[in-house]
N, C-alpha and C positions, 0 to 999 in steps of 0.2 A: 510572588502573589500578584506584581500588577499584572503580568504576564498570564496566568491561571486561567483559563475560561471560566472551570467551577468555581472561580472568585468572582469574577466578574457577573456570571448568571445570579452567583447565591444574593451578592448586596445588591443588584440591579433589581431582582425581585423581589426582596425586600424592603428595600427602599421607596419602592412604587406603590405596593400595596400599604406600608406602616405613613407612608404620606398619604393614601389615600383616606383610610381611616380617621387618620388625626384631622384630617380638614372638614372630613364629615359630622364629628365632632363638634370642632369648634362651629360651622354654620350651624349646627343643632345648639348648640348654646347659646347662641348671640342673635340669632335672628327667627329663630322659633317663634317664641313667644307674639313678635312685630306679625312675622306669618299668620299666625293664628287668630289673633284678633281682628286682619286685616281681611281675612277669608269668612268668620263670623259674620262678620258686617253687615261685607258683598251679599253673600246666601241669603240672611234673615231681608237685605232690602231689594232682592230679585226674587225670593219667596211673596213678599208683599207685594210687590206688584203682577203678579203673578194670580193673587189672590182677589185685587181690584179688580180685575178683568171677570173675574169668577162672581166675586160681588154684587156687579150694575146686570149683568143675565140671570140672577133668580133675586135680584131685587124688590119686584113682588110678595114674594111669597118666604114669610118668617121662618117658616119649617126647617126650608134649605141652606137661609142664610145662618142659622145656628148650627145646623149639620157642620155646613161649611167652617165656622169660626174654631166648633170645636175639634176639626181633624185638621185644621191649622196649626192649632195652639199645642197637639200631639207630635205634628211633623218638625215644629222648631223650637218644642218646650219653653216657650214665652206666652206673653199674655196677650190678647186680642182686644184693642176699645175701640169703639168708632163714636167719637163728637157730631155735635151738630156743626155750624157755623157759628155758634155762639161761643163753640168751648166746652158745652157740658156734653153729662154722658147720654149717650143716646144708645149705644144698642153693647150689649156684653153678655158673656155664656155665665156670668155668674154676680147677684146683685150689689148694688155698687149705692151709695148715696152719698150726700154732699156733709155731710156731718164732718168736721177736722177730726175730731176728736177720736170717734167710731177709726177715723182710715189712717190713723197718723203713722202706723206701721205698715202700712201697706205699700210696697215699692210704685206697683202703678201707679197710687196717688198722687206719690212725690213726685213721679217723674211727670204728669199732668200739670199738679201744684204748680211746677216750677217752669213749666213752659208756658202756662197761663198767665203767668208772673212779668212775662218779655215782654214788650206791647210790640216790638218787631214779627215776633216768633211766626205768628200766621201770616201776615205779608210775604216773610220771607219763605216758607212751606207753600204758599200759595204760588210764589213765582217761579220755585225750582220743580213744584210736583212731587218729591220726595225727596227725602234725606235720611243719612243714619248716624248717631253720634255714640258717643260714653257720654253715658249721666253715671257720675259720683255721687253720692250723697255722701256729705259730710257726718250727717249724723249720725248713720248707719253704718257707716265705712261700708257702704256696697255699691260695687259698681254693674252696672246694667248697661248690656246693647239696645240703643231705641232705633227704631225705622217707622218713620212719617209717613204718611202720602196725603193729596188729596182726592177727591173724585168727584165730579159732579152726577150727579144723581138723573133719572130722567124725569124727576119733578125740577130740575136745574138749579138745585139746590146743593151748596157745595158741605159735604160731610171728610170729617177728617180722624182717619185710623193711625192706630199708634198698636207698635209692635214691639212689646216688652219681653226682655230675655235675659234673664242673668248670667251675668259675665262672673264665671271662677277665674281668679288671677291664677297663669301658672307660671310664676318665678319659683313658684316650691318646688313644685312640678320639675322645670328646670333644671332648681339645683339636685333634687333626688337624680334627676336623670345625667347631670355630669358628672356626679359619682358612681355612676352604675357603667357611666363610658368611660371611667377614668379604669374599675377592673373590666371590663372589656377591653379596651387598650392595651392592660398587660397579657391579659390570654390572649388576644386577636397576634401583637407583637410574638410571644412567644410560639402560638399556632404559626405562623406566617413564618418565622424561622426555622421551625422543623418539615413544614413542606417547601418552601423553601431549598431547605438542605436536599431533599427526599427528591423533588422536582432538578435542582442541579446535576446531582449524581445518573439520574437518568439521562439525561442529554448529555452532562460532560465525558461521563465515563466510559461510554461504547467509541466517546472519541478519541478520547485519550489512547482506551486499548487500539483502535484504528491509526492513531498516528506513531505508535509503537510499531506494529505490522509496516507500517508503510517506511519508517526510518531502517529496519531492517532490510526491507525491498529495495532501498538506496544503495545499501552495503552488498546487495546482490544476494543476498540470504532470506529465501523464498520457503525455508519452513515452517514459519510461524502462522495460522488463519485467525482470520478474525468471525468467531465463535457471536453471532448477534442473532437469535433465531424471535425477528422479529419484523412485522409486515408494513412497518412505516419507512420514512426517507434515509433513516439511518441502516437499517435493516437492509435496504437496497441498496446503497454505498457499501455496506457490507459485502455483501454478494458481490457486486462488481470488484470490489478490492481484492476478494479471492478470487475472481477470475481472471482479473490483471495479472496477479500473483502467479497462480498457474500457468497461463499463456507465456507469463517473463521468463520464468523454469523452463517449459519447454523447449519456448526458442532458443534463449541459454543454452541449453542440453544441446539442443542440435547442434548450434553456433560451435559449440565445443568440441563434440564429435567430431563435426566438418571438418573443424582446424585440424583437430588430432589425426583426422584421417589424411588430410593437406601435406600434414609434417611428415606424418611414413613413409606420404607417396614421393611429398621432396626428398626424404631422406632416401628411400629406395632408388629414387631416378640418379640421385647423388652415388650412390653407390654402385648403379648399372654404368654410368657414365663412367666412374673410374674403373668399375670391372672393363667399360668395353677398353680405356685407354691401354688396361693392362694386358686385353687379350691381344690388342693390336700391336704392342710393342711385343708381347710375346711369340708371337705368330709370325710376326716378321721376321725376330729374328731368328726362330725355326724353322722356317720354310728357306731362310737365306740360306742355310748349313746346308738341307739334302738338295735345292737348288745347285748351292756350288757341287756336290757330291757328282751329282747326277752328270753338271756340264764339263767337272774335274774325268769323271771317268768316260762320259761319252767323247772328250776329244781325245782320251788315251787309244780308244779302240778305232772311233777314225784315223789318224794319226802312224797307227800301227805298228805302237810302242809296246804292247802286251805280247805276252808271251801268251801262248798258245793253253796252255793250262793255268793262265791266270783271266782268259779270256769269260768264262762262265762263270766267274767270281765277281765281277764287275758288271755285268749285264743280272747278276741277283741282286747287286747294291741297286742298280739302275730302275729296276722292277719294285724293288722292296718298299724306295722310297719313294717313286709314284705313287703307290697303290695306297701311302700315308697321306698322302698331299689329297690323293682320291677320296677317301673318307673324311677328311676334316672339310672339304667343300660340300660332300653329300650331307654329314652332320649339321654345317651350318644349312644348308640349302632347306634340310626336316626342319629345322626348329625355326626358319623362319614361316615356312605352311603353317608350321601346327603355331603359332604365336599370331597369325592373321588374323584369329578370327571366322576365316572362310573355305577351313580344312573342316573335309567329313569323311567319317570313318567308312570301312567296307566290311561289317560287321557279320559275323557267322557263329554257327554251334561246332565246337569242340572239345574236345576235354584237356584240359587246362594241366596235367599230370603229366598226360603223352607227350603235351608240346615242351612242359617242363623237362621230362627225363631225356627229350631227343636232344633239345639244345646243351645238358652237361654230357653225353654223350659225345658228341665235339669238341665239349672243352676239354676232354680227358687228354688230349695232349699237351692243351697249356697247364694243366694242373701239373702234368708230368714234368716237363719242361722247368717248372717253378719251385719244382717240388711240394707243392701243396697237396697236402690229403683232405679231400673231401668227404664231407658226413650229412647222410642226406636219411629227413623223415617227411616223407611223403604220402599222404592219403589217396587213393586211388575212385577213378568215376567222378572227376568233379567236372561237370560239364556248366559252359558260361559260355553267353552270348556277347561276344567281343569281335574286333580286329585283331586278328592273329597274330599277323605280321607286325601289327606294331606291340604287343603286347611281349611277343617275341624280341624287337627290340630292348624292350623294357629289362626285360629278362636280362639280355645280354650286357646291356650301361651295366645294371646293379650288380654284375659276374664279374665286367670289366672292369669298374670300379675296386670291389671287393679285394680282385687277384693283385690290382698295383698299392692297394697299401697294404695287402696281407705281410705279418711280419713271423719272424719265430716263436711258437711251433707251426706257423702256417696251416693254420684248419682253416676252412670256408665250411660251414654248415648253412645245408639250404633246406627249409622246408615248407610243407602245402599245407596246410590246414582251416578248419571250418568257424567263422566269426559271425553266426544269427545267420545272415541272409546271404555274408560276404565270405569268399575265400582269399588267406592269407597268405603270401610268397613273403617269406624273410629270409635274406642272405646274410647273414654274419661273418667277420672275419678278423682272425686275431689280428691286434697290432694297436697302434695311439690311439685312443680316444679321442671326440672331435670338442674342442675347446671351447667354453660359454660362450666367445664372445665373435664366434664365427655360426654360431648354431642357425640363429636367422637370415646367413646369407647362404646355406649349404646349398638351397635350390636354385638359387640367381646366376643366370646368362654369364659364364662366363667367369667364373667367379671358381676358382683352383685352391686348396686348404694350402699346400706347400708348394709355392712360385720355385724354390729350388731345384724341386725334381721336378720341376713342369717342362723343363726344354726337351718335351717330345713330343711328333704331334698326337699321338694317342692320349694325351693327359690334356685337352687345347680346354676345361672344363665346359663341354656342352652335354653331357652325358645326363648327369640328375637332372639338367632342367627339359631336358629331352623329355626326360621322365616324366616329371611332373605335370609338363603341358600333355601327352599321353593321355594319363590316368585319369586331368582334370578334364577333357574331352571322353573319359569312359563314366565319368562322376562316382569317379574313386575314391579311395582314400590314398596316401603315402605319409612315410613318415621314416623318422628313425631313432634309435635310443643309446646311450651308451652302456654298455654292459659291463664294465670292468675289467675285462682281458681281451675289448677289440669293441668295434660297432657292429648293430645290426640295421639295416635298412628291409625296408618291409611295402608291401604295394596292396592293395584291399579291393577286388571287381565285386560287383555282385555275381549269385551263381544261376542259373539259371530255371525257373521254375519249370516243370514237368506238368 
């Protein structure tokens, strides 16, 4: 609770306001009444002179001055005398005589009576020019506000008004009215606490939900908004917290992508680095074999250690295994162009069929030779705008590929066919399925499924990525699947519109 905002708002505003009330209160009870009396006074003895002034300007004329007396005696509900110098009555809105007996209940009297009675009284009204007091009468229990003044006259004659007002006591007054703030006090407290309550919840609780969203955003958990559809400072803190929120997701997102993407490219360049260790220690030591071969048999023939009919047997080894050594540097030599970056195609119209059936056509003796039976479904008139020559490549990787793992019954089935816009080359061929966990390196530089039968250089694996760089240069598709009694590998150009 001490910790609470909405604790803190709820007793902080009611505490302010239930102190404000109760003080208001108590100044209303204790110093009222002294107010009241003390502003009576004032008014009734700045009314009266106010009235002097009005007095000695129609002095003259009786008319005015009763006019005058009686919209006086209306304005401060009191009584209007004016004495002579002697003390008696001299001018009044209503008649008056010196009888005791006639006036004994008469308040002005008494309050006359009794200042007639002071022998100071005039001296000292004469030396201050006015005054206002409480006259009590004791016998009356009433008390009355008086206001004095004097005025000299323009006969130079000094005449003296007296300004009579009954004074209601209000201690009843008072005390009625501190029981009427004593239940005002309890609804005022009670009101005050249910707005209050009402006034907290507004302010604390869109913060509360605000510092909930915002502890979540700490923990990096950016799906929660803060739902506040409203045009003030919280409202606006609002907004900006979901656009914090947002912005932090975003970047997040990215930030994590990037890594993600960081890590494949580590992990791939991890993986090409070891592919290239492995191509280089492979290579080596296949190229050392037909090297020695070559320098084994070309100093037999210098030498002229061969027999005459073993002579053309040794100049075929000598030929065979150049012409290997030849193509694994032309191999490497292509996939370094097409991996540049700054290789461009020689592109033309052809029909994608013809160039397919010529190239198995050739192969029919390595089929032969391998025994493989070939089974071909091919759609005919597919005309695509490509490089030939490499596409023809293409061809030949996924044939040469196909024929060294083909296994028993050795089928290779090739076919051409139509996918929307693209035409499809898949060559399948019985034998082992490719394994989960080499399936993402199948296309990478260099990179051979079985290192055991790799020590030839026609398996040096540059062949699929030959491929791939190709295809990704024609913005192809490739791919491949396993089928259950071999793989198929497959390559997708588009075809050419008419």
């Amino acid at each position: 609770m001490k910790k609470s905002i909405t604790a803190k708002l709820f007793i902080i505003t009611s505490v302010i306001f239930i102190t404000f009330i109760s003080a208001a209160m108590l100044i209303q009870s204790y110093y009222f009444s002294e107010f009241y009396l003390n502003r009576k006074m004032s008014s009734l003895r700045e009314n009266l002179s106010s009235f002097n002034k009005q007095y000695l300007s129609v002095y003259s004329d009786s008319n005015k001055i009763y006019s005058l007396m009686v919209n006086f005696e209306n304005a401060n509900n009191a009584k209007l005398i004016i004495l002579d110098a002697n003390g008696n009555y001299f001018k009044s809105t209503s008649p008056i005589t010196d009888k005791k007996d006639a006036n004994k209940l008469d308040a002005v009297n008494t309050v006359i009576e009794a200042w007639r009675s002071d022998p100071d009284a005039f001296t000292s009204l004469k030396n201050s020019s006015s005054k206002s007091y409480i006259f009590n009468s004791k016998e009356y229990d009433i008390k009355n506000i008086v206001a004095a003044s004097t005025v000299n006259t323009k006969d130079k004659d000094i005449e003296i008004i007296f300004a009579v007002s009954s004074f209601v006591p209000i201690s009843e007054a008072s005390l009625v009215i501190k029981e009427f703030y004593l239940y005002f006090l309890i609804g005022a407290i009670l009101l005050i606490l249910l707005l209050s309550f009402i006034y907290t919840n507004m302010i604390s609780k869109p913060l509360v939900r605000m510092n909930k969203t915002a502890k979540k955003m700490s923990n990096l958990d950016f799906t929660e908004k803060c739902i506040e559809k409203r045009e003030d400072e919280i409202g606006s803190l609002s907004k900006t917290l979901n656009f914090l929120s947002e912005n932090l997701d975003n970047s997040l997102t990215q930030l994590r992508e990037s890594n993600r993407k960081l890590k494949e490219d580590y992990e791939k360049e991890r993986q090409l680095l070891k592919a290239r260790k492995d191509f280089i220690s492979s290579v080596s030591h296949d190229l050392k074999t037909p090297i020695a071969l070559i320098e084994g048999y070309a100093e037999g023939l210098k030498d002229g250690i061969v027999d005459e009919e073993d002579k053309e047997y040794y100049l075929d080894v000598i030929m065979d295994e150049s012409k290997n050594m030849s193509k694994l540097i032309t191999d490497m030599i292509d996939l370094s162009h097409l991996e540049s970056g700054f290789y461009s195609l020689d592109k033309e119209s052809f029909f994608i069929d013809k160039l397919l059936l010529n190239i198995l056509r050739k192969y029919s003796k390595n089929f032969e030779d391998k025994n493989i039976t070939l089974e071909k479904n091919i759609i005919e008139s597919i005309s695509v705008y490509a490089d030939s020559s490499r596409i023809e490549q293409v061809i030949k990787n996924l044939l040469n590929n196909a024929i060294y793992h083909a296994k028993d019954p050795n089928i290779i089935r090739v076919s051409l066919s139509l996918e929307n816009d693209y035409c499809m080359i898949g060559i399948k061929n019985t034998g082992d399925e490719i394994e989960d966990n080499i399936k993402e390196r199948i296309w990478d530089t260099f990179f051979r499924k079985d290192k055991s039968r790799c020590r030839q250089l026609q398996n040096a694996g540059l062949g699929l990525s030959i491929v791939k760089n190709i295809i990704d240069l024609h913005e192809g598709k490739y791919g491949f699947s396993n089928t259950g009694d071999g793989v198929l590998f497959y390559f997708m150009i588009k075809i050419e519109n008419k």
